[in-house]
N, CA, C and O of each residue as an XYZ file, in Angstrom:
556
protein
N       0.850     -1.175      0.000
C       0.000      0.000      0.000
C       0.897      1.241      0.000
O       2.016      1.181      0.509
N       0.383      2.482     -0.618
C       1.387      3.470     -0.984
C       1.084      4.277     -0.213
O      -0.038      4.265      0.293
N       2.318      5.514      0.192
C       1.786      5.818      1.853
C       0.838      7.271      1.195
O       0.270      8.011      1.998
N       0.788      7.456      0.148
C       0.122      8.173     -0.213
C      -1.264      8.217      0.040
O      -2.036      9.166     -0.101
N      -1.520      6.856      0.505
C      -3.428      6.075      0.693
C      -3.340      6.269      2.052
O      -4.440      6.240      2.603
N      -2.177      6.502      2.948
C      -2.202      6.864      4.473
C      -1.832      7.793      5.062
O      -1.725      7.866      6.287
N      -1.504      8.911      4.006
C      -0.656     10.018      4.836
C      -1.223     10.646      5.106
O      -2.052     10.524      4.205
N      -1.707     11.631      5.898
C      -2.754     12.844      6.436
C      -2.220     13.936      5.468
O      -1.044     14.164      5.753
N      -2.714     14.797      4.285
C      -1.884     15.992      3.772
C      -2.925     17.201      4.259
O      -3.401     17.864      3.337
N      -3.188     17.433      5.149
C      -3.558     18.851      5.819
C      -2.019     18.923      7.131
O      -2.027     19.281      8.309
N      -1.175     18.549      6.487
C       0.349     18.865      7.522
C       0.345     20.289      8.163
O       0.337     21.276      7.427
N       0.350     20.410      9.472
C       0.849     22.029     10.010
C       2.185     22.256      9.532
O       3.050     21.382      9.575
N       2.367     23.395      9.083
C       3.894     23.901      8.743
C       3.834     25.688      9.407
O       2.907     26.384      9.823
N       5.209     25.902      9.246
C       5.864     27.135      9.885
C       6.652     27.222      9.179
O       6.979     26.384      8.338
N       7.360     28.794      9.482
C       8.444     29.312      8.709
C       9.658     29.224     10.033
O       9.636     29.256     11.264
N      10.535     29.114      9.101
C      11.543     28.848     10.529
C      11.844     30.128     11.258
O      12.622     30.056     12.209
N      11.334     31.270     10.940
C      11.162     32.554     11.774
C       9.989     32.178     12.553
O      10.019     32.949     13.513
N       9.064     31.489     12.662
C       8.465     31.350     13.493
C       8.867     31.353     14.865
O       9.914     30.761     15.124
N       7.984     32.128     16.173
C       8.385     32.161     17.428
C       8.013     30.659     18.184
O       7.139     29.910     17.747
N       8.860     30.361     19.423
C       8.750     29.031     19.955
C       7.189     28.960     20.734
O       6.545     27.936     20.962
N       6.784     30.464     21.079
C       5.888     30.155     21.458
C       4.094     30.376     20.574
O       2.928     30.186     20.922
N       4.878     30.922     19.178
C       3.988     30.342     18.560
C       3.878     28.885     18.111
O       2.759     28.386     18.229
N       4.777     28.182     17.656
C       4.693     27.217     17.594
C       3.296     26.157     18.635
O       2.350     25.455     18.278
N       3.946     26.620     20.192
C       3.497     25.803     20.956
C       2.205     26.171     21.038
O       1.516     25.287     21.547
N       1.457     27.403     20.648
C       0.209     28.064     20.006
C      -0.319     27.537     19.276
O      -1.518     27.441     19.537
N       0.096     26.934     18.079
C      -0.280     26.392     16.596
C      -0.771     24.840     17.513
O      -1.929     24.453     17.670
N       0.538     24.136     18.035
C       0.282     22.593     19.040
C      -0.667     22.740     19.254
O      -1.247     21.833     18.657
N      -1.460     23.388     19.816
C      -2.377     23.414     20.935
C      -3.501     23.697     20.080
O      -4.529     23.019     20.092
N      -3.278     24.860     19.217
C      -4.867     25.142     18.440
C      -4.994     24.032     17.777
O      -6.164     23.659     17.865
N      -4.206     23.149     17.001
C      -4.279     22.080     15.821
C      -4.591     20.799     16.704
O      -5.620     20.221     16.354
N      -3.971     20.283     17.689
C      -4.171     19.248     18.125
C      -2.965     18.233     17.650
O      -3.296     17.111     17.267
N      -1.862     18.524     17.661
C      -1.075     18.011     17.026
C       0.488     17.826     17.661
O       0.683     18.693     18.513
N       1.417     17.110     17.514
C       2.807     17.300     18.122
C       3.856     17.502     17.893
O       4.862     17.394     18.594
N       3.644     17.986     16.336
C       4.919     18.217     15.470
C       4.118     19.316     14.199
O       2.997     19.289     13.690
N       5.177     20.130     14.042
C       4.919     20.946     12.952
C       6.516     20.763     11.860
O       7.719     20.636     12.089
N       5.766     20.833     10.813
C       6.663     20.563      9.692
C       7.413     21.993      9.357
O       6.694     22.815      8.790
N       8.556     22.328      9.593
C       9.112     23.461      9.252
C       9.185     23.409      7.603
O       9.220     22.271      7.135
N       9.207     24.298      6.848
C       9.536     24.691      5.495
C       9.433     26.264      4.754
O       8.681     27.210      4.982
N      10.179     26.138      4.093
C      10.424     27.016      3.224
C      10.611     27.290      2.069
O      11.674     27.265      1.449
N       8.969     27.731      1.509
C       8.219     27.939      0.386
C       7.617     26.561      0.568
O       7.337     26.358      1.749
N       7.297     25.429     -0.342
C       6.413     24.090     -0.082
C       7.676     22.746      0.149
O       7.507     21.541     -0.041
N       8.910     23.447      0.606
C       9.987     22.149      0.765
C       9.990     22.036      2.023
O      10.040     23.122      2.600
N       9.934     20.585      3.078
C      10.108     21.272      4.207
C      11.668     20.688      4.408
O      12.243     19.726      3.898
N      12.198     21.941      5.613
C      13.419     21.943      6.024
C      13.540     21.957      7.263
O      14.178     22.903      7.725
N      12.982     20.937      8.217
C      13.146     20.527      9.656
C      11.904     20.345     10.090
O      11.173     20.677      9.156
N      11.004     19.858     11.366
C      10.414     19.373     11.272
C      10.938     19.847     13.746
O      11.917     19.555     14.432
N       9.531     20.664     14.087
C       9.671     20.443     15.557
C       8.168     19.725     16.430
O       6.968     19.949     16.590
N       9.045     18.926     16.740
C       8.180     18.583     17.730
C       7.418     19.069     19.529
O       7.959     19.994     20.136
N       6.370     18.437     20.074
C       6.020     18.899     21.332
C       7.478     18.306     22.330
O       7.926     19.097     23.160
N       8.089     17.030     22.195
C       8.886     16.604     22.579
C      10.469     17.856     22.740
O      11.157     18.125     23.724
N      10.531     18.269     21.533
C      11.568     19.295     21.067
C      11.683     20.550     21.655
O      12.610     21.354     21.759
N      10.093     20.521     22.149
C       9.963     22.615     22.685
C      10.163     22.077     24.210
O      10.646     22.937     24.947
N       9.894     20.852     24.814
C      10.242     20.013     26.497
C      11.627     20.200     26.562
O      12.099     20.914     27.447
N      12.419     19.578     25.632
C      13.860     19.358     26.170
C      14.992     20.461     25.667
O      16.066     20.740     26.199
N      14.325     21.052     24.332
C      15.440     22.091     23.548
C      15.514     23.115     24.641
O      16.551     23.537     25.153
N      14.084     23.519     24.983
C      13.847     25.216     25.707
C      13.683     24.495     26.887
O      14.725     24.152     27.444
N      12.519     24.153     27.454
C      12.668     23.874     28.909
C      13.705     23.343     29.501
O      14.434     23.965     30.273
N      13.864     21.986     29.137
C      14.748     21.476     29.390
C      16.766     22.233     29.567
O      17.539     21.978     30.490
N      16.901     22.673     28.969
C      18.030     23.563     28.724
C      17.767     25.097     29.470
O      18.578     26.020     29.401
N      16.954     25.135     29.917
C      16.754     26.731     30.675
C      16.482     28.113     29.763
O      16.384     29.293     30.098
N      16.382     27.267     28.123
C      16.632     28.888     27.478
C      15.463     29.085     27.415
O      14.447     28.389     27.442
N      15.789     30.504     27.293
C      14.333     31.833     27.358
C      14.032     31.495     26.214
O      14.794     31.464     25.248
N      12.768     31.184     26.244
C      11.615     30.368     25.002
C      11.247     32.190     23.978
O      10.891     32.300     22.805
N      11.493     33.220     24.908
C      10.789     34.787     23.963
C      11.861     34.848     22.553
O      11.574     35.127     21.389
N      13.066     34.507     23.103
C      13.894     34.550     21.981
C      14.263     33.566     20.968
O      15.056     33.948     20.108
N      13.721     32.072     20.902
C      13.620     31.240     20.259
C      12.818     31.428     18.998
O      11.844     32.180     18.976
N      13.201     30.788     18.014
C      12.671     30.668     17.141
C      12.553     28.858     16.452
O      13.063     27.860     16.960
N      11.791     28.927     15.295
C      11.356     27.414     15.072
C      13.033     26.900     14.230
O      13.473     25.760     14.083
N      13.504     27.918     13.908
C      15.103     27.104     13.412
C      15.928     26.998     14.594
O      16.516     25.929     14.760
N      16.051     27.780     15.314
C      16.825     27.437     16.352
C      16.251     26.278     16.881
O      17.366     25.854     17.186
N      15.470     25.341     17.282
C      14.931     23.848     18.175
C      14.502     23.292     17.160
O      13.857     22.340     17.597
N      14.427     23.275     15.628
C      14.102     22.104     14.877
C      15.332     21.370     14.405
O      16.458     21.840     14.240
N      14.781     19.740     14.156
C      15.554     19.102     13.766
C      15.627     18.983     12.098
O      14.783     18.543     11.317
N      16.945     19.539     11.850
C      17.081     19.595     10.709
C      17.851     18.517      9.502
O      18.175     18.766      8.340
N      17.939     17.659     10.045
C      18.212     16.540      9.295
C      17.061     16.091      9.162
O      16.643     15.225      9.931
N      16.617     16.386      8.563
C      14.868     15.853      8.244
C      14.974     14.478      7.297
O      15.579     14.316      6.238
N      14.165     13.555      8.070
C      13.697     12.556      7.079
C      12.692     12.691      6.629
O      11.776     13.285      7.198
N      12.578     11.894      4.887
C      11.328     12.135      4.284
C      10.876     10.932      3.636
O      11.433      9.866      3.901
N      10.031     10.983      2.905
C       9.457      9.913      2.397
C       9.116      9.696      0.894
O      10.092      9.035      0.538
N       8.565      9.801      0.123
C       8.547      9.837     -1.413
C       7.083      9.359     -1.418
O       7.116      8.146     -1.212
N       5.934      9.740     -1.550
C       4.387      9.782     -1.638
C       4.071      8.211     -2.481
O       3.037      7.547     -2.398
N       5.191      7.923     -3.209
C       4.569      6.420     -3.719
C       5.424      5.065     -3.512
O       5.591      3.981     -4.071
N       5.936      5.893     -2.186
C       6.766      4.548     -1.636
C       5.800      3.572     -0.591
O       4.803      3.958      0.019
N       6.259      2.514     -0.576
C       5.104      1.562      0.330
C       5.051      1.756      1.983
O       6.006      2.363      2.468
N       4.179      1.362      2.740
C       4.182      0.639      4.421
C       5.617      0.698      4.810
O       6.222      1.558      5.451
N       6.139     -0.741      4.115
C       7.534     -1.267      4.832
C       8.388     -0.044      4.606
O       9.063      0.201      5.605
N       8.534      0.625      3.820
C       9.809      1.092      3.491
C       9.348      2.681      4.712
O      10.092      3.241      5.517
N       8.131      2.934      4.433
C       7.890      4.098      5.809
C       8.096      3.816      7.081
O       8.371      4.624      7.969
N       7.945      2.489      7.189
C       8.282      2.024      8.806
C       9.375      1.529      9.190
O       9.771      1.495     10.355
N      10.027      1.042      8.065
C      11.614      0.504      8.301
C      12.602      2.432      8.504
O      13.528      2.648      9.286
N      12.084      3.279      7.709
C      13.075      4.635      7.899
C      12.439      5.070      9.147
O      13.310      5.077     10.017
N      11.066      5.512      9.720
C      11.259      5.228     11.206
C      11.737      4.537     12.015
O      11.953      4.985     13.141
N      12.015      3.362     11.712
C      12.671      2.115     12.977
C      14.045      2.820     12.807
O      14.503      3.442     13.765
N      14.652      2.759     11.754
C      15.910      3.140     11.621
C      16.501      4.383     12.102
O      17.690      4.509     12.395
N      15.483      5.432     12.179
C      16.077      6.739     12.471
C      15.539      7.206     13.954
O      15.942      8.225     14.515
N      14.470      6.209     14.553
C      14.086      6.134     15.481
C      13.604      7.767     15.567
O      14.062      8.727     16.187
N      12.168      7.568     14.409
C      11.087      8.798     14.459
C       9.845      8.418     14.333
O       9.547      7.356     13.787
N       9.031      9.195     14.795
C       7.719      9.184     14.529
C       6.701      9.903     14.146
O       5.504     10.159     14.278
N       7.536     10.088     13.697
C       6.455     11.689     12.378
C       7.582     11.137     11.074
O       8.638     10.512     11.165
N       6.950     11.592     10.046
C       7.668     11.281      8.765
C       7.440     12.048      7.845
O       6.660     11.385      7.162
N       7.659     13.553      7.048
C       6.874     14.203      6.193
C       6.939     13.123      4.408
O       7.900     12.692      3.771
N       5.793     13.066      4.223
C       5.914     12.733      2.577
C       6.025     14.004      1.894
O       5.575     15.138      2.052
N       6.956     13.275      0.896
C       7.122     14.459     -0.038
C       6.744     14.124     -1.506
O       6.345     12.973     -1.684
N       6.803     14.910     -2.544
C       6.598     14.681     -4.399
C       7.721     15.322     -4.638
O       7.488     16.503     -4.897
N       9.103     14.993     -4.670
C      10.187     15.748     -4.782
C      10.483     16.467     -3.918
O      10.736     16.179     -2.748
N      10.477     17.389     -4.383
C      11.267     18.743     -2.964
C       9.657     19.737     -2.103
O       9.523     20.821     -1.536
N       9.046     18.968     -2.344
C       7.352     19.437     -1.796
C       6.434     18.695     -1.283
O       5.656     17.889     -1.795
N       6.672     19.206      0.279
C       5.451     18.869      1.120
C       4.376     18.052      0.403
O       4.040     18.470     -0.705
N       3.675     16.738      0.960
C       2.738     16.470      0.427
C       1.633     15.689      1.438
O       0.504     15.295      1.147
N       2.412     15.595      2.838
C       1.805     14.898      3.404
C       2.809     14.418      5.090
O       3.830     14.979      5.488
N       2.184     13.425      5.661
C       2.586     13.162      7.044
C       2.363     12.238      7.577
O       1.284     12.187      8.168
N       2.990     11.436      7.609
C       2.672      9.774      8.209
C       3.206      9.896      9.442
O       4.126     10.643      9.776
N       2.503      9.018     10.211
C       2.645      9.088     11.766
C       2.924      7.742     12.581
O       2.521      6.749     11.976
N       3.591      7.455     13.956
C       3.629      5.915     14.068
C       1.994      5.523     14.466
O       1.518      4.390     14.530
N       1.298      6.827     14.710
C       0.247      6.612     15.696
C      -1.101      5.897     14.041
O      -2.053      5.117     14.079
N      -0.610      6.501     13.142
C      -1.604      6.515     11.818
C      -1.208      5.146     11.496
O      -2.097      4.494     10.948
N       0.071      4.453     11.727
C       0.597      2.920     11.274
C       0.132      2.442     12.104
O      -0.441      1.440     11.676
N       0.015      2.534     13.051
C      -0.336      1.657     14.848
C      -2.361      1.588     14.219
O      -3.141      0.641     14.329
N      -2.572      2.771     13.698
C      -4.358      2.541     13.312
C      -4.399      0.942     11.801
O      -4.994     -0.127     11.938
N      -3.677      1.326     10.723
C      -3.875      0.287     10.325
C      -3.724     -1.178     10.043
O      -4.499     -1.927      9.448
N      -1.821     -1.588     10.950
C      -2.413     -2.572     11.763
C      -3.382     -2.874     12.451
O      -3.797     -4.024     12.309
N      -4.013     -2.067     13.328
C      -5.242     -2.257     14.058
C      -6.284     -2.721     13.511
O      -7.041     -3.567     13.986
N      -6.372     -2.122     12.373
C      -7.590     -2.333     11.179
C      -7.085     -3.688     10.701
O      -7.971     -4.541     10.652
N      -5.696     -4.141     10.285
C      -5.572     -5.395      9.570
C      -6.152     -6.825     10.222
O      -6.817     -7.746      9.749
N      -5.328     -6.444     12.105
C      -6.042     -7.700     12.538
C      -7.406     -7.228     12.660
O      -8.212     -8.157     12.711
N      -7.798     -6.333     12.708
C      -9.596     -6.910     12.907
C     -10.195     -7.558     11.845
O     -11.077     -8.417     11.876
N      -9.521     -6.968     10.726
C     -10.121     -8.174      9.458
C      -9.857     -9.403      9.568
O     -10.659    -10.318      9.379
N      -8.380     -9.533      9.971
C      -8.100    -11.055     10.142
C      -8.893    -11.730     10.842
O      -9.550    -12.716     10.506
N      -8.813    -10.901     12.399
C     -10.265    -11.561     13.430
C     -11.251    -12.116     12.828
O     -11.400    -13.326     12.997
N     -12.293    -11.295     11.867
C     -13.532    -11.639     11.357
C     -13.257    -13.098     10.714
O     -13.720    -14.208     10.978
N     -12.361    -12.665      9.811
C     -11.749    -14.120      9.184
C     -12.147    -15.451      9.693
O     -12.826    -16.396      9.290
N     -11.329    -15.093     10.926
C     -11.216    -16.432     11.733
C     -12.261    -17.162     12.623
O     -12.358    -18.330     12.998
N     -13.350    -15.527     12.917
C     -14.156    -16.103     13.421
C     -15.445    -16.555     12.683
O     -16.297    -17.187     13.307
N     -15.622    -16.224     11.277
C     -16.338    -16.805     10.435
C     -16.274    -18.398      9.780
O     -17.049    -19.130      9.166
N     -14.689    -18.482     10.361
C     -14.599    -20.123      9.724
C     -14.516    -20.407     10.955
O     -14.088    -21.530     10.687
N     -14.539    -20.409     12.127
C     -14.120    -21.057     13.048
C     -15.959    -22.091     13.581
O     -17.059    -21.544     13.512
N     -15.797    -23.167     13.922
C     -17.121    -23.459     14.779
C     -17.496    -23.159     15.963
O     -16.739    -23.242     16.930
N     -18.482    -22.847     16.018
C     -19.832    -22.059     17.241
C     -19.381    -23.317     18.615
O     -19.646    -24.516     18.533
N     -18.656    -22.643     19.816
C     -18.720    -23.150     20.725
C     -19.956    -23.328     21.293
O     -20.063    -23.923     22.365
């Protein structure tokens, strides 16, 4: 399955002038734990709720003078919109992330999540379930 059939593309993004505590503004209005940094439709880092805990709190710095480039992670991993499941979940296992932006080249297209993979396993065994309990005999 192509993660294109699973990616959420209403992605939050920011400009990396963005303030830290807008950011944590945007978190909160969206419902969300990561915003995709970019600039123009490429993104170029990617911060998380985890990121604004340990970069700023965590470290003591004054959050007024932060901005979204200063606490994003900018080795951004990405994804390619018609690559499959395995290959989205093997570059999370590997890079040990859980947000993933899809891209169509050098442009935003989308956002796979571990929490959005964790839903359709969920969905797979319940089909399987039915499966089994349709052939199985009536105790």
């Amino acid at each position: 399955m192509p993660i294109e059939d699973l990616a959420r593309s209403d992605v939050v993004t920011a400009d990396p002038e963005t303030s830290v505590a807008g950011l944590a503004a945007t978190m909160d209005e969206e419902g969300v734990g990561s915003i995709v940094i970019t600039s123009g439709d490429a993104p170029v880092g990617i911060v998380t709720d985890r990121d604004l805990t340990v970069r700023v709190l965590g470290e003591g710095v004054d959050p007024a003078g932060q901005t979204a480039e200063d606490v994003m992670t900018s080795d951004l991993c990405t994804v390619e919109s018609n690559a499959g499941f395995y290959e989205a979940s093997n570059l999370m296992a590997e890079n040990g992330i859980r947000r993933l932006p899809v891209c169509e080249g050098d442009s935003l297209v989308g956002i796979i999540t571990a929490d959005d993979l964790n839903e359709l396993l969920a969905d797979e065994q319940q089909q399987f379930a039915e499966i089994i309990r349709a052939q199985r005999p009536e105790y």
